[in-house]
Z-matrix of the N, CA and C atoms (Angstrom, degrees):
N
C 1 1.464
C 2 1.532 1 108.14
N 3 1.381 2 115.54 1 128.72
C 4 1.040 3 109.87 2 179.01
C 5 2.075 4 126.28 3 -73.24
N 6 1.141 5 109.93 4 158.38
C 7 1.358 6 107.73 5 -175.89
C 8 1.663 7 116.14 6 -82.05
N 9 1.245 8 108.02 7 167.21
C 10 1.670 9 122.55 8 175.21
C 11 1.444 10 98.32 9 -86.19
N 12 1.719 11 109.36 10 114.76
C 13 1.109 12 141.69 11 167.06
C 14 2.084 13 109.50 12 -60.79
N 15 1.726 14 96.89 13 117.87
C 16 1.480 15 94.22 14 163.67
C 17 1.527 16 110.15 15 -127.73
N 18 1.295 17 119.37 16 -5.41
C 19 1.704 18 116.71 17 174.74
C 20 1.690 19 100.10 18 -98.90
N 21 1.455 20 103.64 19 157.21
C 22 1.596 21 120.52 20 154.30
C 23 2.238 22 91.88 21 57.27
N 24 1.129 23 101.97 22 49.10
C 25 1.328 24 126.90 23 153.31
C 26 1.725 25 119.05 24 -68.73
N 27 1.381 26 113.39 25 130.86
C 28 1.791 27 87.05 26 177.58
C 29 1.084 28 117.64 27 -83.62
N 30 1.095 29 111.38 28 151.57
C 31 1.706 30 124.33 29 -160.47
C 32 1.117 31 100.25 30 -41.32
N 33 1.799 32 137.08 31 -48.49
C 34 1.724 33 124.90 32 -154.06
C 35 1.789 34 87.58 33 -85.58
N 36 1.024 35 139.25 34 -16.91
C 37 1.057 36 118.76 35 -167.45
C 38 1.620 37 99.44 36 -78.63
N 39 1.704 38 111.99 37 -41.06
C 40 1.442 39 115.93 38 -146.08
C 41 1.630 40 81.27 39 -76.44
N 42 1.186 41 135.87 40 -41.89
C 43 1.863 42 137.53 41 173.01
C 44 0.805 43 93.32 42 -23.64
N 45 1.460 44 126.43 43 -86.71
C 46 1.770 45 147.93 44 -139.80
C 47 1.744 46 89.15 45 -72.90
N 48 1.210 47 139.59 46 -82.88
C 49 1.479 48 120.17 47 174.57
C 50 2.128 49 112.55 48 -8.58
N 51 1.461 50 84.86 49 -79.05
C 52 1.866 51 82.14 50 -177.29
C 53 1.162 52 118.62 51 -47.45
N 54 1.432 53 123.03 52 -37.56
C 55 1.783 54 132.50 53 171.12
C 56 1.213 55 106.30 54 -46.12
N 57 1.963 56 120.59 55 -68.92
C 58 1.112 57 101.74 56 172.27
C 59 1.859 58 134.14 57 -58.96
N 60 1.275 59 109.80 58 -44.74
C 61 1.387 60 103.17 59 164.34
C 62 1.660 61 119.91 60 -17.80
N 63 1.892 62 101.13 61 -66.36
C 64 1.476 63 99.20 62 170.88
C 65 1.704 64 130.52 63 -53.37
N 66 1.708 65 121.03 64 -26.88
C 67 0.996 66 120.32 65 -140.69
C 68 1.685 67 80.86 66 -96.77
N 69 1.232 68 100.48 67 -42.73
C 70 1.682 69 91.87 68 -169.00
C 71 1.617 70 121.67 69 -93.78
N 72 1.360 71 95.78 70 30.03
C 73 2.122 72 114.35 71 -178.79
C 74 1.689 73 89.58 72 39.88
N 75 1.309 74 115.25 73 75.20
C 76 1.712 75 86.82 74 165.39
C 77 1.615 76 93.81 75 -111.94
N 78 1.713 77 115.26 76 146.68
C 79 1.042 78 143.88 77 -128.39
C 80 1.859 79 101.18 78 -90.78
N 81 1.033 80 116.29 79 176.93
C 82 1.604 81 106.52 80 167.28
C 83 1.558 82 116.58 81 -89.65
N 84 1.291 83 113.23 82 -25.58
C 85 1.451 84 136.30 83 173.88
C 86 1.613 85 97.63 84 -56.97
N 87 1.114 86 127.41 85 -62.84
C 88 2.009 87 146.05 86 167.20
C 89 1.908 88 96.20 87 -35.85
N 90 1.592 89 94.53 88 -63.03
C 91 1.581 90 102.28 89 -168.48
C 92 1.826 91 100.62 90 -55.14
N 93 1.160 92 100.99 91 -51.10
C 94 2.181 93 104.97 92 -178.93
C 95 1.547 94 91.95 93 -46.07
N 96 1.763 95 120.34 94 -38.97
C 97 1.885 96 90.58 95 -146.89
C 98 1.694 97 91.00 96 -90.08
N 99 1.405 98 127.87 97 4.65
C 100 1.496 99 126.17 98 177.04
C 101 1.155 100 97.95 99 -98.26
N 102 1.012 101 136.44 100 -43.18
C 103 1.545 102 129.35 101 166.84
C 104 1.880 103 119.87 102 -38.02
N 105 1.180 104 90.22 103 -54.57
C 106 1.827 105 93.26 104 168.58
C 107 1.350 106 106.54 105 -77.05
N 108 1.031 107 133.54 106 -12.29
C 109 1.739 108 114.01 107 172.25
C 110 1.251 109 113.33 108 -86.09
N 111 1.552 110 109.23 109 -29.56
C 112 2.095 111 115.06 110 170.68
C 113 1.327 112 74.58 111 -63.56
N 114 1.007 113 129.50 112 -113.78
C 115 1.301 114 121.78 113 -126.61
C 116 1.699 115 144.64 114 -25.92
N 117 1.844 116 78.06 115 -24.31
C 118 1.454 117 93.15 116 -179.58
C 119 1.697 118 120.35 117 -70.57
N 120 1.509 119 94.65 118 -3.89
C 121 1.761 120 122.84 119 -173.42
C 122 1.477 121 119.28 120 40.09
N 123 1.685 122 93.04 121 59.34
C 124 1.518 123 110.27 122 174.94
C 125 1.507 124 125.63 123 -43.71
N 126 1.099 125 107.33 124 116.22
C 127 1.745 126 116.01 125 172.30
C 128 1.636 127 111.76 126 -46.02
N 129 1.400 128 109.87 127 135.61
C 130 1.444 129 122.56 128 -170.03
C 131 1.638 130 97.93 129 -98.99
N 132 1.284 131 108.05 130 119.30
C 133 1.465 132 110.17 131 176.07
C 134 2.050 133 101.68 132 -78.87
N 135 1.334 134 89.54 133 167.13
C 136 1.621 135 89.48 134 161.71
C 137 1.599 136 120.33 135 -89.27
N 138 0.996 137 102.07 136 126.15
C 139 1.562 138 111.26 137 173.21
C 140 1.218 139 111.52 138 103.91
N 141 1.179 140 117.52 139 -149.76
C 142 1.719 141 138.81 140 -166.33
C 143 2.153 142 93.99 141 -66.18
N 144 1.725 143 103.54 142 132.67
C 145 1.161 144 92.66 143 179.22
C 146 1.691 145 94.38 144 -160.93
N 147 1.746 146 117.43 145 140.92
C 148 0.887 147 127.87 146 152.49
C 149 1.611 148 146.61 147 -138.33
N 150 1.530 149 122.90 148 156.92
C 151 1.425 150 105.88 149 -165.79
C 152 1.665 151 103.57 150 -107.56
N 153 1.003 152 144.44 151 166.93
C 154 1.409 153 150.45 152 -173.56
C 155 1.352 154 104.21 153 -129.02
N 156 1.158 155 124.99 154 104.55
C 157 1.274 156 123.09 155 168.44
C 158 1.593 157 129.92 156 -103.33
N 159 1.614 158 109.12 157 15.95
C 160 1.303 159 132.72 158 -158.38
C 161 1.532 160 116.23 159 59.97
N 162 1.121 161 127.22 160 -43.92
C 163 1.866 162 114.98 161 -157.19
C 164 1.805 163 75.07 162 -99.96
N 165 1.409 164 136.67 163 -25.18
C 166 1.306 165 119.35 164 171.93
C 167 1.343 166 121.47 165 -148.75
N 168 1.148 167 118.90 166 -152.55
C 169 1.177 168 126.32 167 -173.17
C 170 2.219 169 114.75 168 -140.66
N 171 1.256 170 91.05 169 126.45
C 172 1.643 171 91.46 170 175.17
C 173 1.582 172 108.28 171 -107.19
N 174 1.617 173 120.41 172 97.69
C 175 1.705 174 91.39 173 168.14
C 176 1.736 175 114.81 174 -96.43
N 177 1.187 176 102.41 175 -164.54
C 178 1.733 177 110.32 176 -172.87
C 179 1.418 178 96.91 177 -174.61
N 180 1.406 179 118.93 178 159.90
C 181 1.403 180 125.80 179 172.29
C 182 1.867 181 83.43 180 -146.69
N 183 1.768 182 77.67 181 114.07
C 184 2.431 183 101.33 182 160.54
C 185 1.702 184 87.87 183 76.36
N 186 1.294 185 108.95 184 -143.60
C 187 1.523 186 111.29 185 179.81
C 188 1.843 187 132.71 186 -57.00
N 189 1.195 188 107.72 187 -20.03
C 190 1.241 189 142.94 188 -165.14
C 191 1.445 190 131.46 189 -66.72
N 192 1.385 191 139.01 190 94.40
C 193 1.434 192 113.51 191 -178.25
C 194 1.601 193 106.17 192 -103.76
N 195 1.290 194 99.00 193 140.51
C 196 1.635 195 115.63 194 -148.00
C 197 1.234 196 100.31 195 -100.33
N 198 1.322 197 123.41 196 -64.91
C 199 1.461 198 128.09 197 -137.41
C 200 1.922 199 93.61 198 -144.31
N 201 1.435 200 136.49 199 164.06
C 202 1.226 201 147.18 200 131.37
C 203 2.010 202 116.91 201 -100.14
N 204 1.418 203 98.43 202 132.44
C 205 1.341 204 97.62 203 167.40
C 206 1.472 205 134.13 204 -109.83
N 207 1.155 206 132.27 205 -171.24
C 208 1.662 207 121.92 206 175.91
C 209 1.334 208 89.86 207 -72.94
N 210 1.436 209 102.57 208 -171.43
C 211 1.737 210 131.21 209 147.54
C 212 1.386 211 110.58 210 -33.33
N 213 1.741 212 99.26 211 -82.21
C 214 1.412 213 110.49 212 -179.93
C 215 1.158 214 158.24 213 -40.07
N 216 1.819 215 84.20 214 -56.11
C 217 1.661 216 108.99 215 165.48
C 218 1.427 217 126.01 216 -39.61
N 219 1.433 218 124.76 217 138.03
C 220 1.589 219 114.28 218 179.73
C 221 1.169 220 92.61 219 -101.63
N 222 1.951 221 85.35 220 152.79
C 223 1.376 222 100.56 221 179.87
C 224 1.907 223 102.09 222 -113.41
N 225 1.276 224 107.87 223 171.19
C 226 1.633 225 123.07 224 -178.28
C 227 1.740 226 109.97 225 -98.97
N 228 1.254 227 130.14 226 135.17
C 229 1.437 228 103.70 227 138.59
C 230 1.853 229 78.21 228 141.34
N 231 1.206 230 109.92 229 -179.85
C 232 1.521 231 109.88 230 161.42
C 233 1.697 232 113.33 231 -81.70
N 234 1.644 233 100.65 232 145.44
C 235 1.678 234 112.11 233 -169.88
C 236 1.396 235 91.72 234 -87.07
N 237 1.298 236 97.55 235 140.33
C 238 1.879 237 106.88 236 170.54
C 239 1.436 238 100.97 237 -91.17
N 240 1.603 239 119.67 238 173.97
C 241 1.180 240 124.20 239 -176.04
C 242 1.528 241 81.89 240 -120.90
């Protein structure tokens, strides 16, 4: 299975990531606990996919991370562990 892509992103996507970063204040403490989950070089399912990190939300669809969400907001797709 292939892995979740974080280098050589296309540029409007890798923007809109940092946009959201800004839009939804997520914290540097948030940024440390995504940092240890890249690393762990999580397998990219196909299709609709998201991670829960409690204070937010990372989705992605296939290799891809797409979007960040609040707390609240629901997300679509299968939850990664």
């Amino acid at each position: 299975m292939p892995r979740i892509e974080w280098t050589g992103l296309p540029v409007a996507l890798r923007d809109h990531l940092f946009e959201r970063l800004r839009d939804r204040q997520i914290t540097a403490d948030d940024l440390y606990q995504l940092k240890l989950w890249r690393e762990s070089e999580p397998e990219a399912p196909d299709g609709a996919w998201y991670k829960d990190f409690g204070s937010f939300k990372l989705c992605g669809f296939g290799p891809y991370p797409k979007t960040f969400l609040l707390k609240g907001q629901p997300a679509t797709g299968r939850s990664l562990s």
